[in-house]
N, C-alpha and C positions, 0 to 999 in steps of 0.2 A: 030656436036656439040650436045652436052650431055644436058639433062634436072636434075634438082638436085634437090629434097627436103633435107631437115633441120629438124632436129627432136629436137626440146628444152625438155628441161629439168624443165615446171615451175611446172607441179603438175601431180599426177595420173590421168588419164583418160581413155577412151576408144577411142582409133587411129582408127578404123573402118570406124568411122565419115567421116575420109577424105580418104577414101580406092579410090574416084576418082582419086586424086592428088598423090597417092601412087602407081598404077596402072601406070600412065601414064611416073611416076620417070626411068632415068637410072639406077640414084643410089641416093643412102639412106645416111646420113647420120645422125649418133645419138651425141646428144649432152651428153657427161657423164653419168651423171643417166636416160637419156631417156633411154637407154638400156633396164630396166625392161618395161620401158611401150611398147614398142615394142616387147620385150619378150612375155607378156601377150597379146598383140593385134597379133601377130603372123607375124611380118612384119620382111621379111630378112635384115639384115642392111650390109651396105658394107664396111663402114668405123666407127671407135668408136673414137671420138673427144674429149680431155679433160686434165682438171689436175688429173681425177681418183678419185677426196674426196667423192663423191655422189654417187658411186657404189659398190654394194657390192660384194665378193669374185666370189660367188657363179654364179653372172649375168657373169661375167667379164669371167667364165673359161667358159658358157655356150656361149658367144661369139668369145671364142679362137675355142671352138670347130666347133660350124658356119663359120669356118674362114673369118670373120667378122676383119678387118686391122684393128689394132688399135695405135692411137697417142697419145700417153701420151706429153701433153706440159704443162709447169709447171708457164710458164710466168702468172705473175697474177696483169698483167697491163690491163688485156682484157679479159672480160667474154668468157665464152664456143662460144656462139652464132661467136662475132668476130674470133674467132678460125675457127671455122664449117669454115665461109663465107671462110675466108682468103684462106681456106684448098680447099673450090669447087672451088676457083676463079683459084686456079690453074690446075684446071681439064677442062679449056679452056671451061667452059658452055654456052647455050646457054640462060639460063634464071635459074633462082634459085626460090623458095617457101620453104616456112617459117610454120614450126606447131607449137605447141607443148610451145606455150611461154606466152599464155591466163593464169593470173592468177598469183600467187608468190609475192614474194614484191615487192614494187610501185617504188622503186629505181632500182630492176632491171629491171622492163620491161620498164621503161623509158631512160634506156642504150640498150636494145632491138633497141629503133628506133633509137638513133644513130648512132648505127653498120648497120643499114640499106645501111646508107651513105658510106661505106666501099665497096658494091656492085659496079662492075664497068659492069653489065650486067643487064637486067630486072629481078628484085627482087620482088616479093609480101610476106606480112608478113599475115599469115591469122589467121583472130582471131573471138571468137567465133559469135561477132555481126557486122565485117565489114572487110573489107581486106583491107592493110595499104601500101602504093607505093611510095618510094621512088623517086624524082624528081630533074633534076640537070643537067646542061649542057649536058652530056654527056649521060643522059641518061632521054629525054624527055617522056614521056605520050603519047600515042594513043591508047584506050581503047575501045571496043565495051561495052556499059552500058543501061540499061533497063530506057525507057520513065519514068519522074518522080521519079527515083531514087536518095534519097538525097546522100551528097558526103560535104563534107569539104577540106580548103586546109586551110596548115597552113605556114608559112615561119619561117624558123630555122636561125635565126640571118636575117640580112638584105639581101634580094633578087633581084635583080633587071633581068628590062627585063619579068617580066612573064608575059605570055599572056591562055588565057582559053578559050577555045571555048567549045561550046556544055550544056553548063549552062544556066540557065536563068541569072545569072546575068555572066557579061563576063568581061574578063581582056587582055586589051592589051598594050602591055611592059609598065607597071609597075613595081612602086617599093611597094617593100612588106615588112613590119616590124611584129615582132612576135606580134601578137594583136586574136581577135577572129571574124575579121572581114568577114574571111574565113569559119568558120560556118553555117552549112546548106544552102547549094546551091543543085538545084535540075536542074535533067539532062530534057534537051527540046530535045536532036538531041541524035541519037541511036552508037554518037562516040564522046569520053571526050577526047580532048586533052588538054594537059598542058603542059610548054616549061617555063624555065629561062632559061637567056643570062651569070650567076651568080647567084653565091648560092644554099640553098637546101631547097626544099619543102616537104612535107610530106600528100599526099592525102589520105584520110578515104570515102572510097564507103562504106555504110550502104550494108548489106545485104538485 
C-alpha cells in the first residue's frame, strides 16, 4: 500500500518546507495550478488533477513532457482537492497528506476540511501552524504527540460516542455539538487517541 501527498493549489510558495513528507511520498499528486509551484520547487509529480482553469500553457506542456498523467475533470460540483482525494482513494493508499491548501479564500479552505471527510484511509491536512485530522467511525485517531502539546477537537454537525484519551481534559462516549468547547486541550500521555461511534470530527495538533 502506497503512501500519497496532495499538492493544493492555494497560493505560491516554497514546497521545500515539506521536502520531509515529499521524500517519504509514493506519488505526488498536483492539484491544477500547483503544477508551477512544484515546477519551481522541483518536485516530480505523477499525476496532474483538475478542471485546467489555473494553469497555464507553458506549465501544462512542461508536465506532458515530465510525463507527469494528467486528468482533466470538468465536474465543478467538487473543488480540485475532492478530485486529488477521490483520484488517490483509488490508488488503494495507505494513508494520504495534504500541502499546499494554507492561505486563498476563507470559503475555500473551509470546503478543504470538508473534503477531509471524503478520506476513507488516514488523512492529515497540514498547514502552516498545525496539522488538521480527520475523525469518524471508520477511521478513529491513534496519534504519537509531544507532552503539553495544545490540540482542539471540533464536531461537524452532531457526534455521538466520542471518547478522547491522552488529554488533560478527556471525553468518554459523548455527545458532541458544533460549539467551541473543544478548544485548546493539551496533551498529558505521549499517545492522542480520539474515536466517534457517529459522525465527524475534526482535530488541530498546534505545531
Amino acid at each position: 500500500m502506497s503512501k500519497i501527498l496532495i499538492i493544493g493549489n492555494a497560493r505560491l510558495e516554497d514546497l521545500t518546507k515539506w521536502s520531509e513528507l515529499i521524500g517519504k511520498s509514493d506519488f505526488i499528486i498536483a492539484c491544477d495550478g500547483a503544477m508551477k509551484n512544484c515546477v519551481e520547487s522541483n518536485i516530480a509529480v505523477d499525476f496532474l488533477i483538475g478542471d485546467m482553469d489555473s494553469i497555464g500553457e507553458e506549465t501544462l506542456q512542461y508536465a506532458k513532457s515530465k510525463n507527469t498523467e494528467i486528468f482533466k475533470i470538468l465536474d465543478q460540483q467538487n473543488n480540485d482537492l475532492s478530485k486529488a482525494i477521490s483520484f488517490a482513494q483509488s490508488l488503494s493508499p495507505q494513508s494520504i497528506e495534504i500541502i499546499g491548501v494554507d492561505g486563498g479564500r476563507s470559503d475555500h479552505q473551509f470546503a478543504n476540511y470538508f473534503s477531509l471527510f471524503e478520506c476513507q484511509v488516514n488523512t492529515t491536512l497540514h498547514l502552516d501552524d498545525c496539522i488538521v485530522i480527520p475523525v469518524n467511525k471508520s477511521n478513529p485517531m491513534a496519534r504519537s504527540i509531544e507532552l503539553e502539546k495544545e490540540f482542539s477537537v471540533f464536531s461537524i454537525g452532531q457526534s455521538f460516542g466520542v471518547n478522547l484519551s491522552g488529554g488533560k481534559w478527556e471525553i468518554n462516549d459523548a455527545e458532541l455539538s458544533p460549539s467551541s468547547i473543544g478548544l485548546h486541550n493539551v496533551a498529558v500521555a505521549e499517545k492522542l487517541m480520539i474515536s466517534c461511534s457517529d459522525g465527524n470530527l475534526l482535530v488541530f495538533v498546534n505545531r
